[in-house]
MARVONU-686478 format. One record per atom (N, C-alpha, C): x, y, z; atom name; residue number from 1. Coordinates in steps of 0.2 Angstrom, whole numbers. Example, Ala and Ser with C-alpha at 12.3 -4.5 7.8 and 13.67 -1.06 7.14 Angstrom:
! MARVONU-686478
REC     xx     yy     zz  at    i
REC     66    -28     39   N    1
REC     62    -22     39  CA    1
REC     66    -16     39   C    1
REC     64    -11     35   N    2
REC     68     -5     36  CA    2
REC     64      0     39   C    2
END
This chain:
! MARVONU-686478
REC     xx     yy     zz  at    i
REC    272    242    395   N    1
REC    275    244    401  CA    1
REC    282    245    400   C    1
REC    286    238    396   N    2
REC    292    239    395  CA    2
REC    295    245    392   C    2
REC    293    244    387   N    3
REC    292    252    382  CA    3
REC    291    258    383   C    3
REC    285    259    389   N    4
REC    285    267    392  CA    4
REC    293    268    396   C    4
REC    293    262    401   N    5
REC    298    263    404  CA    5
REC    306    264    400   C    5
REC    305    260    394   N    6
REC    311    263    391  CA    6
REC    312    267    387   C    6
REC    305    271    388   N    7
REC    305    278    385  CA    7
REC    307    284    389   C    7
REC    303    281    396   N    8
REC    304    287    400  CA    8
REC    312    288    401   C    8
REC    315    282    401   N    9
REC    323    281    404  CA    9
REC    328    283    399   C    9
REC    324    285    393   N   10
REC    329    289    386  CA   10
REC    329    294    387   C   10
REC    322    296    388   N   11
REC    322    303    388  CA   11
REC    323    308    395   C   11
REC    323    304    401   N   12
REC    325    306    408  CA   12
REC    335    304    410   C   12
REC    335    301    407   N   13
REC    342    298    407  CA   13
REC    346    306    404   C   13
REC    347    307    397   N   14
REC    349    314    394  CA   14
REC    347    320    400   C   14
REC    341    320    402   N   15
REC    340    326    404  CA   15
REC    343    326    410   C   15
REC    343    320    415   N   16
REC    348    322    421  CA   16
REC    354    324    421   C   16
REC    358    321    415   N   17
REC    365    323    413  CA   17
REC    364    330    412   C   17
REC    362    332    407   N   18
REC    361    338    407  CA   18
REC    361    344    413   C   18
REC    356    342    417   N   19
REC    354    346    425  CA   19
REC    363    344    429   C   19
REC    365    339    427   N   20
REC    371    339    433  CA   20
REC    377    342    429   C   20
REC    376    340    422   N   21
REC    380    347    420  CA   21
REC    380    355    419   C   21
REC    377    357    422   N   22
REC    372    363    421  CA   22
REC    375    366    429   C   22
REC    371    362    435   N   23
REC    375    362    441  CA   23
REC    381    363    445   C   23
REC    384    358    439   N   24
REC    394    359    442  CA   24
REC    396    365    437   C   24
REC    392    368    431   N   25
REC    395    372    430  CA   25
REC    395    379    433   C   25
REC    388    378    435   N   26
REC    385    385    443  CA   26
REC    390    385    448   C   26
REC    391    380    449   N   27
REC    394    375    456  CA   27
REC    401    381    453   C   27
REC    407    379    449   N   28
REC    412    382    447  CA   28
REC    411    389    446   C   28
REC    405    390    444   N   29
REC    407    400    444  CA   29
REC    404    403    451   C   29
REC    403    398    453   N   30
REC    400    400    463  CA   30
REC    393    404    463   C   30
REC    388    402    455   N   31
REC    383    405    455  CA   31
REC    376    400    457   C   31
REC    379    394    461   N   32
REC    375    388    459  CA   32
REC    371    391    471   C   32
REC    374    393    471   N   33
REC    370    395    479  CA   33
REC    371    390    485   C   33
REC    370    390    490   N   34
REC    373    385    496  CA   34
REC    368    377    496   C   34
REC    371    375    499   N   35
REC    366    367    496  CA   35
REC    360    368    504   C   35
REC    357    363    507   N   36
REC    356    360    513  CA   36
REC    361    359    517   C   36
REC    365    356    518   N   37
REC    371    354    522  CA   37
REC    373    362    522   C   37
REC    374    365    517   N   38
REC    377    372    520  CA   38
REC    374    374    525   C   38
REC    369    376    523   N   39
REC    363    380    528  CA   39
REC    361    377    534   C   39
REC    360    370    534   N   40
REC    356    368    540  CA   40
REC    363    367    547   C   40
REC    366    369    546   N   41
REC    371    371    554  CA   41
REC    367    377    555   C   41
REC    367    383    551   N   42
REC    364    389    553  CA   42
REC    357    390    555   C   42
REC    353    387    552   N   43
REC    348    384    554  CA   43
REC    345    382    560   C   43
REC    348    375    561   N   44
REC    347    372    569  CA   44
REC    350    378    575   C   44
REC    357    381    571   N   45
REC    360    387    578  CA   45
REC    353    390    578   C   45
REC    350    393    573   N   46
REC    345    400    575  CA   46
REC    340    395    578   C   46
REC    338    390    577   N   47
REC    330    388    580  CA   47
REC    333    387    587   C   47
REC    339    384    588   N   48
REC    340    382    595  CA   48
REC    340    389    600   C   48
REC    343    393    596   N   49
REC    343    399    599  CA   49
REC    336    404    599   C   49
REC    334    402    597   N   50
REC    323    404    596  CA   50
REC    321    403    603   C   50
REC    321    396    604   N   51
REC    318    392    606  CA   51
REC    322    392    615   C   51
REC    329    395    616   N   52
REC    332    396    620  CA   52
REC    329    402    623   C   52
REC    329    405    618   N   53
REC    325    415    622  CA   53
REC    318    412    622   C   53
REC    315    410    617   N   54
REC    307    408    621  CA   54
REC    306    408    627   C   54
REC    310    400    628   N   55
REC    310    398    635  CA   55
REC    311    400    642   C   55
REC    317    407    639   N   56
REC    320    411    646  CA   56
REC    314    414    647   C   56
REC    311    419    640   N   57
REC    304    422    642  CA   57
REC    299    419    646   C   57
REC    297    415    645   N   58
REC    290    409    648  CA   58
REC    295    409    655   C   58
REC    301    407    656   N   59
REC    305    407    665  CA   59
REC    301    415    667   C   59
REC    305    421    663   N   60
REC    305    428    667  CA   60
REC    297    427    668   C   60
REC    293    428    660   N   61
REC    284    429    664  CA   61
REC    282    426    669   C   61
REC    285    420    671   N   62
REC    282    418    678  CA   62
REC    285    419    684   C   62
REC    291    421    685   N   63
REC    293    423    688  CA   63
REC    292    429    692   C   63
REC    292    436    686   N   64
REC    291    444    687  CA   64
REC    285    444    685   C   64
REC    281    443    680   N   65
REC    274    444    676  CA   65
REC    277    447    670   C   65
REC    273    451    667   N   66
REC    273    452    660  CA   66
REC    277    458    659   C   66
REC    281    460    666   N   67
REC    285    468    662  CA   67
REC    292    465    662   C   67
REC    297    459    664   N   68
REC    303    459    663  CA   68
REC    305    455    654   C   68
REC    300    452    652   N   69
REC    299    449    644  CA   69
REC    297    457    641   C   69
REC    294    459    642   N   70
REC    292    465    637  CA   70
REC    297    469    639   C   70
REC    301    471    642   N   71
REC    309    475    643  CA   71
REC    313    473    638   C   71
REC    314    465    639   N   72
REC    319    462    634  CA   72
REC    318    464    627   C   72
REC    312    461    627   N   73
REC    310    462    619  CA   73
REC    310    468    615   C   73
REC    309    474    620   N   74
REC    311    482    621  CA   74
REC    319    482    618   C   74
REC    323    480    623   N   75
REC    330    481    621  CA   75
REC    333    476    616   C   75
REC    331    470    613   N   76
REC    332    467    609  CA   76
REC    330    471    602   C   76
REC    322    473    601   N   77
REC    321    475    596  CA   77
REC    327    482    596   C   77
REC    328    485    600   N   78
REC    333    492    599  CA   78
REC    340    489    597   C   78
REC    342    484    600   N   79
REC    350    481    596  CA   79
REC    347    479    588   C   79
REC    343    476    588   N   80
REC    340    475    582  CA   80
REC    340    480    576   C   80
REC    336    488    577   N   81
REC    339    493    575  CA   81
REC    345    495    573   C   81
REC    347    496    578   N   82
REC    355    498    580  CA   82
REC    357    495    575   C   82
REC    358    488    575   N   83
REC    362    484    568  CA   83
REC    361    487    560   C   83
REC    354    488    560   N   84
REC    352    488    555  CA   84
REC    355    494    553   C   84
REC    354    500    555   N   85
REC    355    507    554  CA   85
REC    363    508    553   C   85
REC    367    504    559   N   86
REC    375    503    557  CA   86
REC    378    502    550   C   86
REC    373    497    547   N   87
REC    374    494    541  CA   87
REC    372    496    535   C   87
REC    368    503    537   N   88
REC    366    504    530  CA   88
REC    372    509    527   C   88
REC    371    508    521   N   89
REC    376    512    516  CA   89
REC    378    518    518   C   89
REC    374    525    521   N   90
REC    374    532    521  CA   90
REC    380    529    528   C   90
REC    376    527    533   N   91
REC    380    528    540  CA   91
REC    387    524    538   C   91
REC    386    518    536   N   92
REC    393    513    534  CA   92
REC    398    522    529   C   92
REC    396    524    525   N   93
REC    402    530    524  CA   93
REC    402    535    528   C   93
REC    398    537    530   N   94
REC    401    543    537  CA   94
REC    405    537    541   C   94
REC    406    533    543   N   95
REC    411    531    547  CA   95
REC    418    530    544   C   95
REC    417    529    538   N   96
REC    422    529    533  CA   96
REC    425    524    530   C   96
REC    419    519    528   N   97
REC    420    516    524  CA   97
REC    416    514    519   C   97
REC    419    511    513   N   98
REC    417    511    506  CA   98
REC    417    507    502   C   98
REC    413    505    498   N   99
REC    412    501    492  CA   99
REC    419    503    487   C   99
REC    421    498    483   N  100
REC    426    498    478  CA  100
REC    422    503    474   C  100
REC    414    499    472   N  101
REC    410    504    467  CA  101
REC    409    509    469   C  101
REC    409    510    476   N  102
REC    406    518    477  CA  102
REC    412    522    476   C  102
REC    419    519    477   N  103
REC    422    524    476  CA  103
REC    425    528    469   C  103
REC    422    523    464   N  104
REC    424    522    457  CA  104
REC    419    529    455   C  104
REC    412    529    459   N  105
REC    407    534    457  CA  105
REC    409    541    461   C  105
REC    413    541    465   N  106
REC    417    547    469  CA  106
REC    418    554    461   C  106
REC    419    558    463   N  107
REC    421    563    460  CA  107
REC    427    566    464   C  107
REC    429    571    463   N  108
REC    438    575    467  CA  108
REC    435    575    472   C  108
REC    428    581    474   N  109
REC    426    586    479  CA  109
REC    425    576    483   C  109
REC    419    571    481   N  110
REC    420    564    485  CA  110
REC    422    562    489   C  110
REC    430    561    484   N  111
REC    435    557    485  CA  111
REC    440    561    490   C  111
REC    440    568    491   N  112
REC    443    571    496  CA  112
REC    437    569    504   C  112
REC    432    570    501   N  113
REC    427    569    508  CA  113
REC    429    562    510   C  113
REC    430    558    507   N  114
REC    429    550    509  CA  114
REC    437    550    510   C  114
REC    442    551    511   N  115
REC    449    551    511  CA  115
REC    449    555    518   C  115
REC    445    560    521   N  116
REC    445    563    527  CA  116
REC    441    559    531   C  116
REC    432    556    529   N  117
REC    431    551    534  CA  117
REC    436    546    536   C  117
REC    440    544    530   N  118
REC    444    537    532  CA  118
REC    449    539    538   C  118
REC    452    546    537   N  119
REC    457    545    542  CA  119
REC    454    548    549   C  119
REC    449    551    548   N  120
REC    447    552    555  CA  120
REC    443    547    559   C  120
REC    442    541    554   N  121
REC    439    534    556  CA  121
REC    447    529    560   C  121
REC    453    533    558   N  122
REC    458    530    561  CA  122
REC    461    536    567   C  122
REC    458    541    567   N  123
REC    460    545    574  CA  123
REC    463    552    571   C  123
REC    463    552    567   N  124
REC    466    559    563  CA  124
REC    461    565    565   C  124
REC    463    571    565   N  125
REC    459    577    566  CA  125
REC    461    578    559   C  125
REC    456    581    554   N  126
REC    458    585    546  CA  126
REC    453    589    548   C  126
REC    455    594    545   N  127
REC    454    598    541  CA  127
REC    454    601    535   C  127
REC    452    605    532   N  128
REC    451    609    523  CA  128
REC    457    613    524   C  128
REC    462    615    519   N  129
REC    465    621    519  CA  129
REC    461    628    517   C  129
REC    464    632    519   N  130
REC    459    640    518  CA  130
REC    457    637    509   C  130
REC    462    636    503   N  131
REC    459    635    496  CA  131
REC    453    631    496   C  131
REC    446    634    495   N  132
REC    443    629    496  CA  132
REC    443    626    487   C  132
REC    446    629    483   N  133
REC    445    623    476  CA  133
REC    450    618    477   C  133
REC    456    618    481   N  134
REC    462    616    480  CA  134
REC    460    609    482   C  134
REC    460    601    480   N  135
REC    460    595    480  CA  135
REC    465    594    488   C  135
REC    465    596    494   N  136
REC    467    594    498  CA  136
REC    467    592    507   C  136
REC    470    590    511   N  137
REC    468    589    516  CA  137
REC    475    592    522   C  137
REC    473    591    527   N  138
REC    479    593    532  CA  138
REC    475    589    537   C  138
REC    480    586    542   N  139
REC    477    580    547  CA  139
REC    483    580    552   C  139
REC    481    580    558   N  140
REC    484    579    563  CA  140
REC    483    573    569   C  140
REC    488    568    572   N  141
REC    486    561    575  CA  141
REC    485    566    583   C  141
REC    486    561    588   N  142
REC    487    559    593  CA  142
REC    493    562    596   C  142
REC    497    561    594   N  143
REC    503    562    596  CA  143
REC    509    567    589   C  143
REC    503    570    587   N  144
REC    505    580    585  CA  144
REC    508    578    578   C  144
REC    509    572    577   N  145
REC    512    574    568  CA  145
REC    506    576    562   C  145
REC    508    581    558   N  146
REC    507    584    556  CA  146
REC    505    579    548   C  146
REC    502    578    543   N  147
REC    499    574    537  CA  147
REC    497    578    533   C  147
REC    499    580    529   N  148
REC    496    584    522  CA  148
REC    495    578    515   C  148
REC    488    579    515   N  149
REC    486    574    509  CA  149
REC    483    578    501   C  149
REC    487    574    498   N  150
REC    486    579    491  CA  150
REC    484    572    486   C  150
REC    478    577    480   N  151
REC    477    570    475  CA  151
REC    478    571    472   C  151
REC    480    566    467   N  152
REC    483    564    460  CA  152
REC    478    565    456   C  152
REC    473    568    450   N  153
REC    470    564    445  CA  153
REC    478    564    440   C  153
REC    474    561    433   N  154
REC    477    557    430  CA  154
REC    481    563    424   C  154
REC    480    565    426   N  155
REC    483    572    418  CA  155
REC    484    576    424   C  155
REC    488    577    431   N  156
REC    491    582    436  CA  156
REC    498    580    434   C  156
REC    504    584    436   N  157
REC    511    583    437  CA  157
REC    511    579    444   C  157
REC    517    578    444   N  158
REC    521    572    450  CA  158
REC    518    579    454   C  158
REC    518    577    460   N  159
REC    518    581    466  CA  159
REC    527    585    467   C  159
REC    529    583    466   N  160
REC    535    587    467  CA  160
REC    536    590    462   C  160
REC    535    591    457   N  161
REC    534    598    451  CA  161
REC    529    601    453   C  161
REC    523    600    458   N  162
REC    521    605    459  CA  162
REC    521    612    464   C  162
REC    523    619    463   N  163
REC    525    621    469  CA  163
REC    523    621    475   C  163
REC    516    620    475   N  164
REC    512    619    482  CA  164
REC    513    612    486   C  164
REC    517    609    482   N  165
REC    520    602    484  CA  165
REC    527    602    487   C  165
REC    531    607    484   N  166
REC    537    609    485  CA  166
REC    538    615    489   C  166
REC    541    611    494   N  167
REC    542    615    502  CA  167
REC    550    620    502   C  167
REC    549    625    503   N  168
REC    556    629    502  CA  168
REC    558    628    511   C  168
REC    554    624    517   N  169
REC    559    624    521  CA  169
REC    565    618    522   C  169
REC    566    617    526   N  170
REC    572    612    529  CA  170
REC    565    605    527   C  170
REC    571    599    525   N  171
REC    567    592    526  CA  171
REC    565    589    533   C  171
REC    568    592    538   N  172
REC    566    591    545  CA  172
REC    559    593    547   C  172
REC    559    598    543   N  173
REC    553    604    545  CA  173
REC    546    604    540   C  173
REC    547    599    535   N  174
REC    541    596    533  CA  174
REC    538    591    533   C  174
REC    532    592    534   N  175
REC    526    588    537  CA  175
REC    527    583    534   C  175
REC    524    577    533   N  176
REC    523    569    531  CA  176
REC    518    570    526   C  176
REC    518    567    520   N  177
REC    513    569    514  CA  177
REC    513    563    511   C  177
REC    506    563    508   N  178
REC    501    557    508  CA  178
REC    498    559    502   C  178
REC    499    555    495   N  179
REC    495    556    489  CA  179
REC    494    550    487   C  179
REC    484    553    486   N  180
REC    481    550    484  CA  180
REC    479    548    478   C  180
REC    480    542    474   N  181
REC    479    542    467  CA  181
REC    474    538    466   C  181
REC    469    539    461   N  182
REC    465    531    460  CA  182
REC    467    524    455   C  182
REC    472    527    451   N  183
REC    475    526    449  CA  183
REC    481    520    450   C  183
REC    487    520    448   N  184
REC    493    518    447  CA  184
REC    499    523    447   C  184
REC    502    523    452   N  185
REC    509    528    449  CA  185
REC    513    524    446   C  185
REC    519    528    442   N  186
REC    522    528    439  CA  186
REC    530    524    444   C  186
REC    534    522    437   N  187
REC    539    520    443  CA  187
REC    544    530    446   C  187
REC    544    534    440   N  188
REC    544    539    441  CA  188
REC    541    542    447   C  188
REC    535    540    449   N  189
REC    534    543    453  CA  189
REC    536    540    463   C  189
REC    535    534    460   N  190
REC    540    532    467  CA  190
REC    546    533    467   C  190
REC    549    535    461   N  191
REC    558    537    465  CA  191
REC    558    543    466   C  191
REC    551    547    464   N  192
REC    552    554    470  CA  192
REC    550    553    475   C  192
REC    547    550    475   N  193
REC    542    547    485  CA  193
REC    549    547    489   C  193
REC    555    542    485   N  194
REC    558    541    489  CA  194
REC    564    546    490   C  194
REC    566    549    486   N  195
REC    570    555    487  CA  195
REC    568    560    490   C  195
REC    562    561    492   N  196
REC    560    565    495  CA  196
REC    561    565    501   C  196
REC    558    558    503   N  197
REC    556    556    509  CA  197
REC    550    556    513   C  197
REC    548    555    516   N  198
REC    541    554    520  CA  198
REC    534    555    517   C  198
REC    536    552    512   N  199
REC    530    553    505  CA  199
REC    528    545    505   C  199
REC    518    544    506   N  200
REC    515    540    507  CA  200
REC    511    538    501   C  200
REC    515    533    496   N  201
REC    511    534    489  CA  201
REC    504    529    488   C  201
REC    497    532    490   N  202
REC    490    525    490  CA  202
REC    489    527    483   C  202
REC    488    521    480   N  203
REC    486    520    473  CA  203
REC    480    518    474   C  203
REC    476    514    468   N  204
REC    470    511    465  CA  204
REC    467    507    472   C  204
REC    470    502    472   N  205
REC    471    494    475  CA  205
REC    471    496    483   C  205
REC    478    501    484   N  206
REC    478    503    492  CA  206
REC    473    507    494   C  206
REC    470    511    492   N  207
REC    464    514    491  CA  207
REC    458    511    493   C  207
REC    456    506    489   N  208
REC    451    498    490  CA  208
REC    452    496    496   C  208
REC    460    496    498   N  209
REC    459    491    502  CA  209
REC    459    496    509   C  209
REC    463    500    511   N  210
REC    460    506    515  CA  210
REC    453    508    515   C  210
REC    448    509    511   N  211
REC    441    508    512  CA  211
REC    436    503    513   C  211
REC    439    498    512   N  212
REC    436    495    514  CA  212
REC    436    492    522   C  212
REC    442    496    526   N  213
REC    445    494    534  CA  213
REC    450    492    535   C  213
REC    456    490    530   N  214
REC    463    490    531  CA  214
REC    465    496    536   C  214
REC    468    494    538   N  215
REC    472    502    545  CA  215
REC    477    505    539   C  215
REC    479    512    539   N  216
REC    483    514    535  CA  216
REC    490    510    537   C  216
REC    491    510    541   N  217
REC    500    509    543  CA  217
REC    500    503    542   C  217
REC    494    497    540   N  218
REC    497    492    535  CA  218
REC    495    490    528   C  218
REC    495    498    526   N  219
REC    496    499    519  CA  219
REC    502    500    515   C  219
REC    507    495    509   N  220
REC    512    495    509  CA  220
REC    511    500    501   C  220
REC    516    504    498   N  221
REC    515    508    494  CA  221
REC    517    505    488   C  221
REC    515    507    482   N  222
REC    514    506    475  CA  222
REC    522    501    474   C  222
REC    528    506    478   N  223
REC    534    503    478  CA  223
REC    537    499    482   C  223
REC    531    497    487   N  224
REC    534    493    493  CA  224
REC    536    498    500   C  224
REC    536    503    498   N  225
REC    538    508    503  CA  225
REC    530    506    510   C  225
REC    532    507    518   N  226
REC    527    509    520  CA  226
REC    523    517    520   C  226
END
């Protein structure tokens, strides 16, 4: 007996170490999953809350009979729905938002479509310009200011070398202008944002973070500008 058990205690001794080294190391890459103490607050919430609707239903069915529980259960299964279909991928980007991965898988013609949900998801009116090849947008608030949104890929000139960029009227008399990059701009390109003036630089990062439901107007620009 002595024996077995100083067998099992050799060979079970290593092997727990092992498992609790194994664990803290899941535990550290946050791959190891929630324990029982995590989950059992959540848990007791949803049974007490079961067992809360049960019981309201067994009140109503005696109360009214069987048509004010089969109502409920009617409109609860439709919020149930509702949630569900809220959440899903296709409707979650018609409203205007976006996965970092989804937007990486975006192409130009995309990434204009999803740059126009976002900001009508913030109250903008956009529309296309007449060029339908031209990578751009026009958008107008609430209260009449005018937005011109133009994208960057990676091998385009600054926006201000390009002529359809560059406004021959007055600086008073040009709209607000918003370029989109997935990227990173250049310090070159902020010190024309700012010489310009009313120039909105969203890069990589402010792009993500605007997709995923950031409000634009608390998005700070590649150079700190708002």
């Amino acid at each position: 007996m002595e024996a077995k058990r100083g067998q099992w205690e050799g060979t079970g001794g290593p092997w727990r170490a092992r498992r609790r080294r194994a664990v803290d190391t899941l535990r550290a890459q946050g791959r190891y999953g929630p324990e029982l103490r995590d989950v059992l607050p959540a848990f007791a919430t949803l049974v007490v809350l079961a067992c809360a609707l049960a019981g309201g239903l067994a009140v109503l069915y005696r109360a009214n009979g069987a048509a004010a529980p089969v109502a409920i259960a009617l409109v609860l299964v439709l919020v149930l729905l509702m949630l569900f279909l809220h959440r899903r991928p296709l409707a979650r980007r018609r409203r205007g938002y976006y996965t970092p991965e989804e937007l990486a898988e975006l192409d130009m013609a995309g990434l204009v479509k999803a740059v126009a949900r976002m900001l009508r998801r913030e109250g903008w009116r956009v529309r296309r310009p007449t060029e339908p090849d031209l990578p751009r947008l026009v958008a107008r608030d609430a209260g009449g200011r005018l937005l011109e949104v133009a994208f960057r890929p990676v091998a385009e000139p600054l926006p201000g070398e390009d002529p359809l960029c560059a406004g021959a009227g007055s600086r008073a008399r040009q709209p607000l202008l918003m370029v989109v990059h997935r990227g990173t701009f250049s310090s070159r390109d902020a010190l024309w944002a700012r010489r310009r003036g009313g120039v909105r630089l969203v890069d990589g990062p402010g792009l993500k973070r605007w997709a995923a439901g950031t409000p634009l107007r608390e998005l700070d620009g590649p150079d700190g500008t708002p």
